[in-house]
ZAVOVO-284733 format. One record per residue (C-alpha): residue in one letter; residue number from 0; x, y, z. Coordinates in Angstrom, 1 decimal. Example, Ala and Ser with C-alpha at 12.3 -4.5 7.8 and 13.67 -1.06 7.14 Angstrom:
BEGIN
resn;resi;px;py;pz
a;0;12.3;-4.5;7.8;
s;1;13.7;-1.1;7.1;
//
This chain:
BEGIN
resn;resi;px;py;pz
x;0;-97.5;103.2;21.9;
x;1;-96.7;102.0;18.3;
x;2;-98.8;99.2;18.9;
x;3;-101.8;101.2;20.4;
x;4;-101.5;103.4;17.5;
x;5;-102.2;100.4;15.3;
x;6;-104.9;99.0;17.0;
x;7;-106.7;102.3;16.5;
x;8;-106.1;102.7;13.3;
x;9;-107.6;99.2;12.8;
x;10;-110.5;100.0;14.6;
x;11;-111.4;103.0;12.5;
x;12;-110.4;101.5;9.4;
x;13;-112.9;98.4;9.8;
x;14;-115.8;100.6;9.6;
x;15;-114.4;102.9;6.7;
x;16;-113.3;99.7;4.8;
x;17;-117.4;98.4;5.5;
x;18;-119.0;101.6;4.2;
x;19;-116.5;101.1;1.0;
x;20;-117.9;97.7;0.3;
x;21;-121.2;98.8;0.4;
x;22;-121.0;101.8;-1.1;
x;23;-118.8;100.4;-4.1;
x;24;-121.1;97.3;-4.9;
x;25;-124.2;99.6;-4.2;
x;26;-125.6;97.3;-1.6;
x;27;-128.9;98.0;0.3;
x;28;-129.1;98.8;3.7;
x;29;-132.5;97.0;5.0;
x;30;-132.1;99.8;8.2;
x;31;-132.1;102.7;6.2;
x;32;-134.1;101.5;3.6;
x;33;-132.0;102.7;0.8;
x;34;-129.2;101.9;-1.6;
x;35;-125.7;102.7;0.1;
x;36;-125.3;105.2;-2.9;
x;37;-128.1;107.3;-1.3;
x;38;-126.5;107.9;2.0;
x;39;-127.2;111.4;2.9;
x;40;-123.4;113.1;3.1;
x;41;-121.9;110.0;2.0;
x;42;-118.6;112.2;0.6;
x;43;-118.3;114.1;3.9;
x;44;-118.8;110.7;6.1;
x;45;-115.9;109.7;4.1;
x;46;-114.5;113.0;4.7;
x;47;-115.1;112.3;8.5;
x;48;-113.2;108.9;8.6;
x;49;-110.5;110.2;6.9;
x;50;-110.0;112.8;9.5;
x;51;-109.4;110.6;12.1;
x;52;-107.0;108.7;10.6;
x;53;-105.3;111.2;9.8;
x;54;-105.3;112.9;13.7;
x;55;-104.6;109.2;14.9;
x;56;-101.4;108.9;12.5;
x;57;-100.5;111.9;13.0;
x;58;-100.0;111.9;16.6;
x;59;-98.1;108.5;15.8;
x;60;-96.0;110.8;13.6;
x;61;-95.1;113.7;16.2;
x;62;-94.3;111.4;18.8;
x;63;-91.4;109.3;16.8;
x;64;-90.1;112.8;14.7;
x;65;-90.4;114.2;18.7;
x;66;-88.1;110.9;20.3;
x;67;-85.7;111.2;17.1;
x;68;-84.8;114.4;18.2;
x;69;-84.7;114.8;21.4;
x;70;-82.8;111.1;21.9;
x;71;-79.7;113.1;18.9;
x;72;-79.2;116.2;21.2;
x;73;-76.2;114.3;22.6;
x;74;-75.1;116.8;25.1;
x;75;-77.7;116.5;26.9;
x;76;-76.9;112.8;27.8;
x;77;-74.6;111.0;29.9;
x;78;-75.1;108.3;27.8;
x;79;-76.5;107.5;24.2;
x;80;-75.8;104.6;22.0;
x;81;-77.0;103.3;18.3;
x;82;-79.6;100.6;18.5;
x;83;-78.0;97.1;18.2;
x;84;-78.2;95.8;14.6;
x;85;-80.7;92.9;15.2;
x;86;-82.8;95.8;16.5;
x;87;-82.4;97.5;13.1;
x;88;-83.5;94.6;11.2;
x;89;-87.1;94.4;13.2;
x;90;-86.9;98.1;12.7;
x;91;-87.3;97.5;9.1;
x;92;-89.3;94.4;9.3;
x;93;-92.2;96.0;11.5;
x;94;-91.7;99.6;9.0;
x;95;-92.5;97.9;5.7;
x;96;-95.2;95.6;7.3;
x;97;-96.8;98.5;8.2;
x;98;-96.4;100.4;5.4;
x;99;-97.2;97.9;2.9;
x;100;-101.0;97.3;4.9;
x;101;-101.6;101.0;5.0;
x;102;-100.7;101.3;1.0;
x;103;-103.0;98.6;0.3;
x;104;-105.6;99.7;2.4;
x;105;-105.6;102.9;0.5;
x;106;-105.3;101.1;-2.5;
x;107;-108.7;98.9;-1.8;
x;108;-110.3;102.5;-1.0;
x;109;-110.3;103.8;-4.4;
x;110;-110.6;100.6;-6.1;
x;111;-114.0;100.0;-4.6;
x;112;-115.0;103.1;-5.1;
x;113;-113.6;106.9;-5.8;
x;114;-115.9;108.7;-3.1;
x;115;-113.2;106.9;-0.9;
x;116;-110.6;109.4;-2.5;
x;117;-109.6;111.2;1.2;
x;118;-108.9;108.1;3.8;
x;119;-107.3;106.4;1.2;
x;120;-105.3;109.8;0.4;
x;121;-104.7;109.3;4.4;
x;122;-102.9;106.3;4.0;
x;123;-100.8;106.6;0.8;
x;124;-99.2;109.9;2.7;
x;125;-98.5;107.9;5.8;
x;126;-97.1;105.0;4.4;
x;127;-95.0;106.8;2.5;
x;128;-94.3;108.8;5.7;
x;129;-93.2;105.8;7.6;
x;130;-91.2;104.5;5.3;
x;131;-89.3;108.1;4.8;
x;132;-88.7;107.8;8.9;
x;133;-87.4;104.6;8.6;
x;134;-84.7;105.1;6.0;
x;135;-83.5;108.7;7.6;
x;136;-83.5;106.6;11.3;
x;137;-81.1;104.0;9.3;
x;138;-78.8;106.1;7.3;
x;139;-78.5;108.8;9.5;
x;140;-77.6;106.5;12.4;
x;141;-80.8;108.7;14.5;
x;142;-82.1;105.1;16.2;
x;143;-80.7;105.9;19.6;
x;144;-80.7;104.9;22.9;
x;145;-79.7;107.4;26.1;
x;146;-79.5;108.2;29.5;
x;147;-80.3;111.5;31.2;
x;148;-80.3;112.5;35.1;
x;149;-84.3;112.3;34.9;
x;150;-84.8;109.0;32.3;
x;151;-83.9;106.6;29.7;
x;152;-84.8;107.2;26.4;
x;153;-84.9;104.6;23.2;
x;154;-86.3;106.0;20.4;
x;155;-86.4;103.8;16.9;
x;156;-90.1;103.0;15.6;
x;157;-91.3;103.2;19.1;
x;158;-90.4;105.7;21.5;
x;159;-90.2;104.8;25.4;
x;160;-89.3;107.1;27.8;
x;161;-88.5;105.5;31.2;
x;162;-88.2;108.2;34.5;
x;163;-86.8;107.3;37.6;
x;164;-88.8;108.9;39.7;
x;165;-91.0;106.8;41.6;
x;166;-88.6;104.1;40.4;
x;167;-87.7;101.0;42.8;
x;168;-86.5;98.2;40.7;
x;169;-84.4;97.7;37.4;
x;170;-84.7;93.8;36.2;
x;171;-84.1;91.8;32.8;
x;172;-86.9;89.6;32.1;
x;173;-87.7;87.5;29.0;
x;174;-85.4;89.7;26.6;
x;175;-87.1;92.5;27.9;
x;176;-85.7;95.4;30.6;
x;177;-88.4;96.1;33.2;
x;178;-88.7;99.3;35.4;
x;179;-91.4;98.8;37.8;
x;180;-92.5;102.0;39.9;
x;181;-94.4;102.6;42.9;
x;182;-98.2;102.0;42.1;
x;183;-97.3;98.5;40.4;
x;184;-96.9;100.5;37.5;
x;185;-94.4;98.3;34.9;
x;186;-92.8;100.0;32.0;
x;187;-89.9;97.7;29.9;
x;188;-88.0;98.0;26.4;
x;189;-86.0;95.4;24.5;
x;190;-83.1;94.0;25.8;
x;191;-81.9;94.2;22.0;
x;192;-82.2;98.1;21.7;
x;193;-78.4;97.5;23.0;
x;194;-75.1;96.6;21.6;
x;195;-73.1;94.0;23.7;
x;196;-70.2;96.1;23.4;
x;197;-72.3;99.1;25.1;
x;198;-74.3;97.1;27.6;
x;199;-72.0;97.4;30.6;
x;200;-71.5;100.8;29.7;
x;201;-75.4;101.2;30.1;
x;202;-76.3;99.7;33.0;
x;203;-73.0;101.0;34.9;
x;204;-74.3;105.0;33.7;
x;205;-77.7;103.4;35.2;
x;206;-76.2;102.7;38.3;
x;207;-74.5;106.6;38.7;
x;208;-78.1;108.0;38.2;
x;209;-80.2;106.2;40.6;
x;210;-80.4;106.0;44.4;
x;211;-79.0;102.1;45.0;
x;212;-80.5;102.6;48.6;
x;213;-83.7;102.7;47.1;
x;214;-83.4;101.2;43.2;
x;215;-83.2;96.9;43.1;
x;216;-81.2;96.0;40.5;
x;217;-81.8;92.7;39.5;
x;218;-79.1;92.4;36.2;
x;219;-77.0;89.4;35.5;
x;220;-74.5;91.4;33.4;
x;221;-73.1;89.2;31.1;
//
C-alpha cells in the first residue's frame, strides 16, 4: 500500500511540478497560445492539485494511524510482538527518504513560483506528518506485530493485514512470509517484522488458529 501510495503521489506531482516550471519561468504554451502566467484559474488549478495530494496522503495517513491502533489493543490478540530491530532501522531509512523528497518537493514549489503556495503547503504538513509517526512508532514501542482468530496484523510504515479465510498455504520465501489464498491471490510481509526470540512463538500461535487439515505450512523453523 505504502508503495502504491507513493507512486500516486508521483504521478500527480509530475504534472504539478510541470505547470510550476512553466508558470515560474513564464514560458509559452504554443497550444494555448499564451504565456503560462495567463492561464485562466491558474491559482485554483493549483488549488486543484493540491487537493489531491492532499486526499491521496491523507488516506496514506488514516490507514497507518488506523494499523497503529488497532495492532496496540493487546487484548484483543493472542499474539503481538515489537518489530525486530533491523526492521526499525528500514523503518527509519524508508521515513526520512520519504520525508525529505516531499519537503523538497514543496520547497521547489514555492521557489519557482508563490502561486504554488497550497501543494507545496500539502507537502511540508505531510512530511512533517510522517516524520511525527515515525518517531511516536519508535519511542512508544507502537511498531507491532499480532495475531487474532480472524488475521495477522504488522503494522510499522506499512500496514498488512493477512485473513485466513480463504487461506490454504503459509510459506517463507526469499525473506518474505507468503499467504496464498484461493483465487491465486498472494499476500506476504517481511520475514524481518519478527524477532528470533519471538519467531517460534509466532508461527506455533499460527498453527492454533488455522485448520492444518486444510492450511500447508511450508516453514523451516529455524
Amino acid at each position: 500500500m505504502n508503495s502504491f501510495i507513493n507512486v500516486l503521489l508521483l504521478v500527480v506531482s509530475a504534472p504539478t511540478f510541470l505547470l510550476t516550471i512553466f508558470v515560474g519561468f513564464d514560458l509559452p504554451i504554443e497550444m494555448l497560445r499564451m504565456q503560462a502566467v495567463e492561464i485562466p484559474y491558474l491559482d485554483y488549478i493549483f488549488l486543484g492539485f493540491a487537493a489531491i495530494l492532499c486526499v491521496i496522503s491523507l488516506r496514506r495517513t488514516i490507514r497507518r494511524w488506523s494499523g497503529l491502533y488497532l495492532v496496540n489493543q493487546h487484548t484483543k490478540y493472542v499474539f503481538n510482538a515489537e518489530i525486530k530491530l533491523e526492521r526499525k532501522k528500514r523503518v527509519i531509512v524508508y521515513t526520512i527518504l520519504e520525508a525529505v523528497v516531499m519537503a523538497y518537493l514543496g520547497y521547489l514549489y514555492t521557489a519557482l513560483t508563490p502561486k504554488a503556495w497550497a501543494p507545496s503547503l500539502v507537502m511540508y504538513i505531510f512530511s512533517l506528518e510522517g516524520l511525527l509517526f515515525m518517531m511516536y512508532g519508535l519511542l512508544a514501542k507502537k511498531f507491532r506485530v499480532g495475531i487474532t482468530s480472524k488475521a495477522v496484523l504488522v503494522s510499522d510504515r506499512e500496514v498488512k493485514v493477512l485473513y485466513f479465510s480463504g487461506l490454504r498455504q503459509i510459506s517463507i520465501e526469499q525473506q518474505s512470509i507468503y499467504f496464498e489464498y484461493l483465487g491465486n491471490l498472494q499476500l506476504n510481509f517481511p520475514v524481518d517484522c519478527l524477532d528470533i526470540q519471538n519467531k517460534k512463538e509466532f508461527f506455533d500461535t499460527l498453527r492454533q488458529q488455522v485448520n492444518e487439515n486444510r492450511v500447508l505450512f511450508r516453514i523451516l523453523e529455524k
